[in-house]
C-alpha positions as CSV (number, residue, x, y, z in Angstrom):
1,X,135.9,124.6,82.9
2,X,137.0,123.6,86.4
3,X,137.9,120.0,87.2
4,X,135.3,119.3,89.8
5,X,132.8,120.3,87.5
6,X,134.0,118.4,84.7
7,X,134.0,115.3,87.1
8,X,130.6,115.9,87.7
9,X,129.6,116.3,84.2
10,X,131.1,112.9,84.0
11,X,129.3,110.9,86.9
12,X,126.1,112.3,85.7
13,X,126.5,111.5,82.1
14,X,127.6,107.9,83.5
15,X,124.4,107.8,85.6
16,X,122.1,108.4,82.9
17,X,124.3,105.8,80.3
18,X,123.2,103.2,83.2
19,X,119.8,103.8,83.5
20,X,119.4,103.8,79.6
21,X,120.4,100.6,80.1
22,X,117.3,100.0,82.8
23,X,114.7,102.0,81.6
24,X,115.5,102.1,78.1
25,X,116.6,105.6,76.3
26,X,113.5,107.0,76.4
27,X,112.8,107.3,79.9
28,X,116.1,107.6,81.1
29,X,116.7,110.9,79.0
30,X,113.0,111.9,79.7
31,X,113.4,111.5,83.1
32,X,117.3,113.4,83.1
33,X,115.8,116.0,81.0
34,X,112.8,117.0,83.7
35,X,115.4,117.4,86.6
36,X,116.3,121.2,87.2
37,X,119.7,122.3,87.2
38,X,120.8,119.5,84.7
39,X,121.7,120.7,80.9
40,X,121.1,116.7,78.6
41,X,121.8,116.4,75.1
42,X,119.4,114.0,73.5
43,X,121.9,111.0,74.1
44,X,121.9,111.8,77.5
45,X,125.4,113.2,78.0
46,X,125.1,116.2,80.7
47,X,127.0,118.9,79.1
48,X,126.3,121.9,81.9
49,X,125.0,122.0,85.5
50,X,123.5,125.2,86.4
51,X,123.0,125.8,90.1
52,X,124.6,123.9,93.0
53,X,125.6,120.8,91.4
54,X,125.4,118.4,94.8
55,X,121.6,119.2,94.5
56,X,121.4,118.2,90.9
57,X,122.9,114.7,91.7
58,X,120.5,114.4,94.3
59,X,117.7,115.2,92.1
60,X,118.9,112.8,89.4
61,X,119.5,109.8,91.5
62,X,116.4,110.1,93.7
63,X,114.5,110.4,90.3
64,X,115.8,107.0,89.2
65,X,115.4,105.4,92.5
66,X,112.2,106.7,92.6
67,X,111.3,104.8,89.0
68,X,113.2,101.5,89.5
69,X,114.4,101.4,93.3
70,X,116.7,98.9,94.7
71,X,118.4,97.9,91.5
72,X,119.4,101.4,90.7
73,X,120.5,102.5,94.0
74,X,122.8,99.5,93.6
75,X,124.0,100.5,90.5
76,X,124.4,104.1,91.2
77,X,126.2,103.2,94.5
78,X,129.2,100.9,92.0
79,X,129.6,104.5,89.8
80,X,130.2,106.7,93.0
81,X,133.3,104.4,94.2
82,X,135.1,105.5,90.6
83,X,134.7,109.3,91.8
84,X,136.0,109.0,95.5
85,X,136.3,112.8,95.4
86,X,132.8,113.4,95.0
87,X,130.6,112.9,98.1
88,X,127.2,111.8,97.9
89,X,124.3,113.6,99.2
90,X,121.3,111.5,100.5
């Protein structure tokens, strides 16, 4: 597997460890599992990305913000400065 996408498995599975800490690991795995493009185990570790994978962290963090707002843009904003090579979209 690549690098980049291995990075990107990474920051997504870190997203969704995060916002089981919000939402609880219900919803935040529910909520993972519903966005195309992202593959979830049921403890919320992203283990494939199928399609363009920008759009699939787009989809993921605009479905959190969408559920809990502010407080999870802030926290998803802290995660992106550990992956300064990935640019976020949106």
């Amino acid at each position: 597997m690549e690098e980049n996408k291995k990075q990107y498995l990474s920051l997504l599975s870190e997203i969704i460890a995060k916002e089981i800490v919000v939402l609880g690991p219900d919803m935040a795995i529910l909520k993972a599992h519903s966005v195309d493009g992202l593959i979830v185990d049921n403890n919320g570790n992203v283990t494939d990305i199928t399609g363009f994978v920008a759009d699939a962290v787009k989809k993921l963090v605009d479905a959190y913000v969408e559920l809990s707002g502010q407080a999870t843009k802030n926290i998803i904003d802290s995660i992106f400065e550990k992956y300064p090579q990935i640019r976020r979209v949106g």
